[in-house]
N, C-alpha and C positions, 0 to 999 in steps of 0.2 A: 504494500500500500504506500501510495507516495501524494503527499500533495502542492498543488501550486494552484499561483493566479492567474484569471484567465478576465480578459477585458473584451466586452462585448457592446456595443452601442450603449458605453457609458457607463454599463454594469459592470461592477468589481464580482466574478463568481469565482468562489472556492473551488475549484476542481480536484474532489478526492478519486484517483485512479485505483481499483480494485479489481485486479486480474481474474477473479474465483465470481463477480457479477457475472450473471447473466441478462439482468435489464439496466436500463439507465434511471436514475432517479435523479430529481432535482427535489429541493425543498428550499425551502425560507424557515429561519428561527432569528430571533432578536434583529431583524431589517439585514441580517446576510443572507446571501446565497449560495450552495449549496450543490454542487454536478458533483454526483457518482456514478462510475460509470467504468465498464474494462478495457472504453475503447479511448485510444491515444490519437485516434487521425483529428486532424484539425476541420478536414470537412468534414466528416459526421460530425462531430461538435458544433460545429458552426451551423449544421442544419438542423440538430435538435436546439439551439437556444432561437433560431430566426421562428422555428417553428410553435415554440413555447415563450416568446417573449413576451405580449399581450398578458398571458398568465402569469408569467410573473411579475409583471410589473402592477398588476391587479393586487398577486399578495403581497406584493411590497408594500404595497399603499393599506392594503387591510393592516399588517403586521406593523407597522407605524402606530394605527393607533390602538391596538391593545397596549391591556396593561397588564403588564410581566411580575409575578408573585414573586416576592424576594425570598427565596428559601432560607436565607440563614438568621432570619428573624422572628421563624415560628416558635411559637411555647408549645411546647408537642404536649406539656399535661393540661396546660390549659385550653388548650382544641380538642384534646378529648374529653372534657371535664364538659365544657360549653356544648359539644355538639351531643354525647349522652343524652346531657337533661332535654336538648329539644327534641330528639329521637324520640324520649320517653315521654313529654309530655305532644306532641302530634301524633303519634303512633294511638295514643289513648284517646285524643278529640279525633283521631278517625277511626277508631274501635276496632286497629289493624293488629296482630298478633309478628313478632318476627321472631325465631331463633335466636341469632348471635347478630354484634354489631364488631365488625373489627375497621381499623381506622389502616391505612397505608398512605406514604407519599405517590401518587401514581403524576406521570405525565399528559397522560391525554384523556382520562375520565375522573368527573368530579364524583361518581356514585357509580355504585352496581347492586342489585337484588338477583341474589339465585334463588333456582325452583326450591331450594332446601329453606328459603326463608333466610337465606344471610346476609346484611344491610351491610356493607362496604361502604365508608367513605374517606375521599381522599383528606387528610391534613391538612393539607394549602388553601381549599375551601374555608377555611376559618380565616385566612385572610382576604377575603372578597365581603361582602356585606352582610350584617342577620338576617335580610329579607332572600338574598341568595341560597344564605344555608337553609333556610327554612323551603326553599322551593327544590332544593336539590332533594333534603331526606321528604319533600311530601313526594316528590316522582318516584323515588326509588319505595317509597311505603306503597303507593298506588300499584308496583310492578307487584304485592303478595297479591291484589287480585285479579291484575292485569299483565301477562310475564310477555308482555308486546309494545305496539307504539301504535294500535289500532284506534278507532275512533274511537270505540267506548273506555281506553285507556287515559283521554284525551278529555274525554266528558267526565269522568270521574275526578284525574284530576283539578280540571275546572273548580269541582265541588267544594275543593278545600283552596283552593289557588286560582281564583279569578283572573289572574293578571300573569298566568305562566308563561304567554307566550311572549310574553314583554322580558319578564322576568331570564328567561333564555337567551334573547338576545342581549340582554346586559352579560349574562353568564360568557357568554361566547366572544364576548371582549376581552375578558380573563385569560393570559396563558399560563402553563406551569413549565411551560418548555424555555 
């Protein structure tokens, strides 16, 4: 694996080379860029960024304006201490039963519900808003009776969270990456 810079209509991209790919990936995190990739020609490169520029110049412009959770400023007892008591007291104002609650730093999900009834939530959640934490564990309480994204998933949450789909897109301004 070897890396350099690769300058593109104005674009600064990372280009990580990794002989054992088999696809090419680009990404954005924190406003850089990001080409992995096994191949070294200059025109195949040059024709996967002319081909993908638009796109990224889109998440450039998204990734600007998130705001990036600062991980080394979390109180990991006091995010598990704060988000417990909400779990326990919305779980009981929506008369939902769950097994276990374990808390993990994850990067790209603020919550998960398995079939087994076990409520996952990410740590870094405690750094975004109360109204956020409270809309992440009422989705993942909603998944003990809905383990989908269907409509009636949609309408249920409603029930407890009038304002989710608002609520979402604040969430989705949040990165942990």
């Amino acid at each position: 694996m070897s890396t350099s810079k690769i300058y593109f209509n104005g674009l600064e991209i990372n280009h990580i080379k990794k002989p054992k790919l088999k696809n090419s990936y680009i990404s954005i995190s924190d406003g850089k860029i990001y080409l992995k990739t096994s191949r070294v020609s200059n025109t195949y490169i040059n024709e996967l960024l002319y081909a993908k520029e638009l796109w990224i110049r889109k998440k450039l412009i998204e990734s600007k304006s998130k705001i990036y959770i600062d991980k080394d400023t979390l109180d990991v007892d006091e995010a598990k201490e704060y988000m417990k008591l909400r779990v326990e007291f919305l779980s009981q104002k929506m008369k939902l039963e769950y097994n276990e609650l374990k808390f993990r730093r994850m990067r790209r999900r603020w919550g998960s519900c398995s079939s087994k009834k076990v409520v996952t939530l990410n740590l870094y959640l405690y750094q975004t808003t109360k109204e956020l934490i409270d809309y992440v564990i009422v989705h993942e309480l909603a998944h003990l009776v809905h383990m989908n994204h269907s409509k009636n998933f949609h309408s249920f949450l409603e029930l407890y969270m009038p304002n989710s789909k608002l609520l979402n897109k604040q969430l989705n301004n949040y990165s942990c990456s």
